[in-house]
C-alpha positions as CSV (number, residue, x, y, z in Angstrom):
1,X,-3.4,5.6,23.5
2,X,-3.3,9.1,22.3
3,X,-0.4,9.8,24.0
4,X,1.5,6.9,22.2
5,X,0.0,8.3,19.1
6,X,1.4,11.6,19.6
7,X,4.6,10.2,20.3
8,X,4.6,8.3,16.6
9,X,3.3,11.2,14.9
10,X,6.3,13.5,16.5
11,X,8.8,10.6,15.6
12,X,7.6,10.4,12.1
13,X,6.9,13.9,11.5
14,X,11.0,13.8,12.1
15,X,12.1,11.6,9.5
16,X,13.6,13.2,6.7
17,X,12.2,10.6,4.3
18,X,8.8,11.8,5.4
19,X,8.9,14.7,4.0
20,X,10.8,13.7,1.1
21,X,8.3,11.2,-0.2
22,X,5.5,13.5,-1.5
23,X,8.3,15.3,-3.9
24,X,9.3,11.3,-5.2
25,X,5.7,10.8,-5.5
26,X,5.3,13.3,-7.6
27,X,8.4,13.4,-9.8
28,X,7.3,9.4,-10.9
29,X,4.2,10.2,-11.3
30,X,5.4,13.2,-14.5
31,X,7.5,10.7,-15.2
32,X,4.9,8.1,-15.7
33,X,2.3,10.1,-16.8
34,X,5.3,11.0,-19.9
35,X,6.3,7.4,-20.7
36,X,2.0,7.1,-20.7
37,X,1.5,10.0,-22.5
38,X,-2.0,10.1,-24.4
39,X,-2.1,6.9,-25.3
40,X,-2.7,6.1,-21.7
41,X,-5.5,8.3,-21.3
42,X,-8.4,8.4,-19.0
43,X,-6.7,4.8,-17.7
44,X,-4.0,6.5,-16.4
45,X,-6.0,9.0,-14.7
46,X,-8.1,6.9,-13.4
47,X,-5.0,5.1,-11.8
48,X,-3.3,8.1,-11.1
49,X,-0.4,7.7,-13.1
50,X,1.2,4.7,-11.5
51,X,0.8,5.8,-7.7
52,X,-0.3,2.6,-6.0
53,X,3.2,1.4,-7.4
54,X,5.3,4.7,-5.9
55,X,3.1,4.7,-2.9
56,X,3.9,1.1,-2.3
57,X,7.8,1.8,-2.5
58,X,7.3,4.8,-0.2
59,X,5.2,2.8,2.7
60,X,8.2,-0.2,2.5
61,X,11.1,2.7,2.8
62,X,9.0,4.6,5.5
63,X,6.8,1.9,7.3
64,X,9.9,-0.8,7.7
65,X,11.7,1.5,9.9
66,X,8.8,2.1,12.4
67,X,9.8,-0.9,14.6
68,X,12.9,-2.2,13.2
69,X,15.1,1.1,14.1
70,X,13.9,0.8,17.7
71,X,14.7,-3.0,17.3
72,X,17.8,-1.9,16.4
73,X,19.2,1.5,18.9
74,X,16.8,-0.5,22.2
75,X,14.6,2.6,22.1
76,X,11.5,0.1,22.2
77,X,12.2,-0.9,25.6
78,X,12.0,2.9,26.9
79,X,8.8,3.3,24.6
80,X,6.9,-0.1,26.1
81,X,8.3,0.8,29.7
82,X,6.1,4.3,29.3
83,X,3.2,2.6,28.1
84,X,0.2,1.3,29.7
85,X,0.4,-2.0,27.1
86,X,2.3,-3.6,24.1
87,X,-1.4,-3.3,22.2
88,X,-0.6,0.7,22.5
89,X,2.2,0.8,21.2
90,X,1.8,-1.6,18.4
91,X,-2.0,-0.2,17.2
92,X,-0.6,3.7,17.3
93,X,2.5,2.8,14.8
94,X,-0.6,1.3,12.9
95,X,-2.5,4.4,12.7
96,X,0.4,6.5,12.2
97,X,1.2,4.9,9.1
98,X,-2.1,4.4,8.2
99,X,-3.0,7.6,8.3
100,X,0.2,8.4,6.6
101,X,-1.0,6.6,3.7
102,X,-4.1,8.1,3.2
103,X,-2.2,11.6,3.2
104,X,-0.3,10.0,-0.1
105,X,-3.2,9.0,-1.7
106,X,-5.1,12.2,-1.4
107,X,-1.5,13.9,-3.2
108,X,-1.7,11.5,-5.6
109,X,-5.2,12.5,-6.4
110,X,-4.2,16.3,-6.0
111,X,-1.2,15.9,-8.5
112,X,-3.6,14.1,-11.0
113,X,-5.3,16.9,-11.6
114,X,-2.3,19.0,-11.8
115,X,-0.5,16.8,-14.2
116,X,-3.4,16.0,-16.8
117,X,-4.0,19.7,-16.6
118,X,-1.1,20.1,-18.9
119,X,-2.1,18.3,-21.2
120,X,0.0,15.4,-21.3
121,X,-2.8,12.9,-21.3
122,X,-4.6,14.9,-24.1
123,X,-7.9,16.8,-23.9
124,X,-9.8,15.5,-21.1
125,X,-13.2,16.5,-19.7
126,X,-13.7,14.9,-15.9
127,X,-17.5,14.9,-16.2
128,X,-17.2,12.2,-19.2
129,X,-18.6,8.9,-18.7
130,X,-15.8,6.5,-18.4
131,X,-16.1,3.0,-16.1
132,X,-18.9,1.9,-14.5
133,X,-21.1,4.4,-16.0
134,X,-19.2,6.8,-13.6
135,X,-17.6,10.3,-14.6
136,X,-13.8,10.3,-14.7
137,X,-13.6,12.0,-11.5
138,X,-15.3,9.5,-9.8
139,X,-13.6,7.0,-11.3
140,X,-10.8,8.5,-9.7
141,X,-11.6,8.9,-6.4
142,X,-13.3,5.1,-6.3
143,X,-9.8,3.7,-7.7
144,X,-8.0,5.9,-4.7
145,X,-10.2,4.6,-2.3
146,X,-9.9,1.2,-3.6
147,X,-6.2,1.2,-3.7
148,X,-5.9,2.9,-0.2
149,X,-7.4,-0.3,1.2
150,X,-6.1,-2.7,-0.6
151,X,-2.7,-0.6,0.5
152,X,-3.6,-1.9,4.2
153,X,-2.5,-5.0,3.2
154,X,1.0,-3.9,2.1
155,X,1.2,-2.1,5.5
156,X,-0.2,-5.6,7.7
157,X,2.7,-7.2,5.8
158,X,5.1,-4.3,6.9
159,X,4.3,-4.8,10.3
160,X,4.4,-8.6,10.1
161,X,8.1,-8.7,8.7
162,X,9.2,-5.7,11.0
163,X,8.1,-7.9,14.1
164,X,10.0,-10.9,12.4
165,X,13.3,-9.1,11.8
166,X,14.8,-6.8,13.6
167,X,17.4,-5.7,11.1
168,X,16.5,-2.2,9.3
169,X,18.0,-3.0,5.9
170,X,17.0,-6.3,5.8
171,X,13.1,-5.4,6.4
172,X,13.1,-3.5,3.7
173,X,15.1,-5.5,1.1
174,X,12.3,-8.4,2.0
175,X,9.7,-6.2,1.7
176,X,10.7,-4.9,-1.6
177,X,11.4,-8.6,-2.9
178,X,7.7,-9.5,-1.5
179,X,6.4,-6.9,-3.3
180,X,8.5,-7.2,-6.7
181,X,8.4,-11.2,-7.0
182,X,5.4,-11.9,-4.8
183,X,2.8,-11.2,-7.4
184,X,4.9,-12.8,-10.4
185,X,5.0,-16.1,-8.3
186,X,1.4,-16.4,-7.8
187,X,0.7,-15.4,-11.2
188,X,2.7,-18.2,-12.7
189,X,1.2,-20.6,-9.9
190,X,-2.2,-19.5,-11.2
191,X,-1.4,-20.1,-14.6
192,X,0.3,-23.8,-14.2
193,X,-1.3,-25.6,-11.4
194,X,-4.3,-28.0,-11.7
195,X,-8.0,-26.8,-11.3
196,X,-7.7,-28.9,-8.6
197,X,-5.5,-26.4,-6.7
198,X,-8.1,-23.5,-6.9
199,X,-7.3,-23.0,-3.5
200,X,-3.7,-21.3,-4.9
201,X,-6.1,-18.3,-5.5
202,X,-6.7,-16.8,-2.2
203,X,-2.7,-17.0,-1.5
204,X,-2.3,-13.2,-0.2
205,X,0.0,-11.9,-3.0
206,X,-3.3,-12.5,-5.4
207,X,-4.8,-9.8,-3.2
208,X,-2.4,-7.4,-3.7
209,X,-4.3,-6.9,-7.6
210,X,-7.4,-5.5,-5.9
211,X,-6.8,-1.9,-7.7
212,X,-5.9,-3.3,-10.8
213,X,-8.7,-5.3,-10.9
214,X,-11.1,-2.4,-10.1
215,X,-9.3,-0.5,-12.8
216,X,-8.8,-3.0,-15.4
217,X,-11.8,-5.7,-14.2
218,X,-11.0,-7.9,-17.6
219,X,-7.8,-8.4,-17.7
220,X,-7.2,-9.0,-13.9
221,X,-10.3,-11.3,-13.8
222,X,-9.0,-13.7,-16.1
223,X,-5.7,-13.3,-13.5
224,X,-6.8,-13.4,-10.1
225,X,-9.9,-15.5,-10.8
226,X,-11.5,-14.1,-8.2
227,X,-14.2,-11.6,-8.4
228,X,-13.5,-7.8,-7.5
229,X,-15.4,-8.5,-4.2
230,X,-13.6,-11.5,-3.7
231,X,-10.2,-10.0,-3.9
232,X,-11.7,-7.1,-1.4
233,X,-12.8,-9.9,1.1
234,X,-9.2,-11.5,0.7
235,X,-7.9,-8.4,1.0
236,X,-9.7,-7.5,4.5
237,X,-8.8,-11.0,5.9
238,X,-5.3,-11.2,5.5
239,X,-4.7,-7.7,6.5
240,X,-6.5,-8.6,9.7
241,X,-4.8,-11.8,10.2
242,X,-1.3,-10.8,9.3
243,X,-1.4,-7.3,12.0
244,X,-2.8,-9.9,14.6
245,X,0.0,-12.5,13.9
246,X,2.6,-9.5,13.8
247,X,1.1,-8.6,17.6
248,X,1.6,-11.7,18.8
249,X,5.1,-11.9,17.7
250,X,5.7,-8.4,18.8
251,X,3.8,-8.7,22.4
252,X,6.0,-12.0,23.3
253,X,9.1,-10.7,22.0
254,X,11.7,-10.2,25.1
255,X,13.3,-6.5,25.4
């Protein structure tokens, strides 16, 4: 599979949008981190000025292309005709974008530090207690880490819609309107139905609150109804069962 994996690296490393995603990142980010100003504080840092947000908006815009554009020019029969299986292919776009991922999280940890240098946040010592009887800093990192895997989930979703639709613009327009209303909806179902539909809870879009949670445990808590854990666990399951479903579509598709 490495070969496949080289492949999706060298076709990524191509896209213009690629490259142009860490300068968006960081250009929201001031701009967050200036609408924040101190009032948000060591909460903002801790979140990193809004990135699971921009970082979202940049995996749709990136990761929705990584089938649909080969759906779309044929490339993919070329790409599955060199490869020993469909599994190949479909896990090394996985780790591409994965990996991807991880790469914007670690900026949006590295312009953190830049941006509260100046100031903006107010005066801020990273050794200070904060949450969890952590310092900032590792508050921080725990929050990146944390919203790098519930990010998987986004990307399982990705992969799930790209498999469904073939057309470029269209699996990103859904994947922005999953992401924009998704949440909403299953905060107004959690808010109206019975206690007897607790089940509502573990719909997948609740997942998608697993930073937040971590960040803000209170307020989300009250949300999600679901423990921090919980929402992890959900989080991991749907994640795995949403990149299997997307293989199944993807493996029986006819090219």
């Amino acid at each position: 599979m490495i070969n496949e994996i080289q492949q999706e690296s060298f076709k990524f490393y191509k896209k213009k949008v690629t490259w142009y995603a860490p300068f968006i990142l960081l250009v929201l980010m001031i701009i967050s981190a200036m609408v924040l100003g101190v009032s948000g504080g060591k909460w903002s840092i801790m979140a990193t000025y809004a990135s699971t947000y921009i970082i979202s908006f940049i995996l749709i815009i990136t990761g929705s292309t990584i089938f649909s554009m080969e759906f779309e020019n044929n490339t993919i029969r070329t790409l599955l005709y060199k490869a020993p299986n469909k599994l190949y292919v479909y896990l090394s776009k996985f780790f591409v974008i994965v990996l991807y991922d991880f790469f914007l999280h670690i900026l949006a940890m590295l312009y953190t530090f830049i941006i509260a240098s100046t100031g903006v946040s107010g005066s801020i010592n990273w050794g200070n207690v904060y949450q969890y009887n952590q310092s900032l800093l590792l508050n921080m990192i725990n929050t990146t880490l944390v919203d790098f895997l519930g990010s998987l989930l986004l990307v399982s979703l990705i992969f799930l819609t790209s498999c469904l639709i073939n057309n470029n613009a269209l699996v990103i327009v859904t994947n922005l309107a999953l992401i924009a209303f998704g949440q909403d909806i299953s905060d107004a179902l959690l808010n109206s139905v019975s206690s007897l539909f607790n089940i509502i809870k573990w719909n997948p879009f609740n997942m998608m609150h697993l930073m937040l949670q971590y960040a803000n445990y209170d307020v989300y808590h009250e949300l999600t109804k679901l423990s921090t854990s919980q929402v992890a666990i959900g989080s991991i399951s749907y994640t795995i069962l949403f990149m299997t479903v997307g293989y199944l579509i993807f493996s029986q598709k006819h090219y």
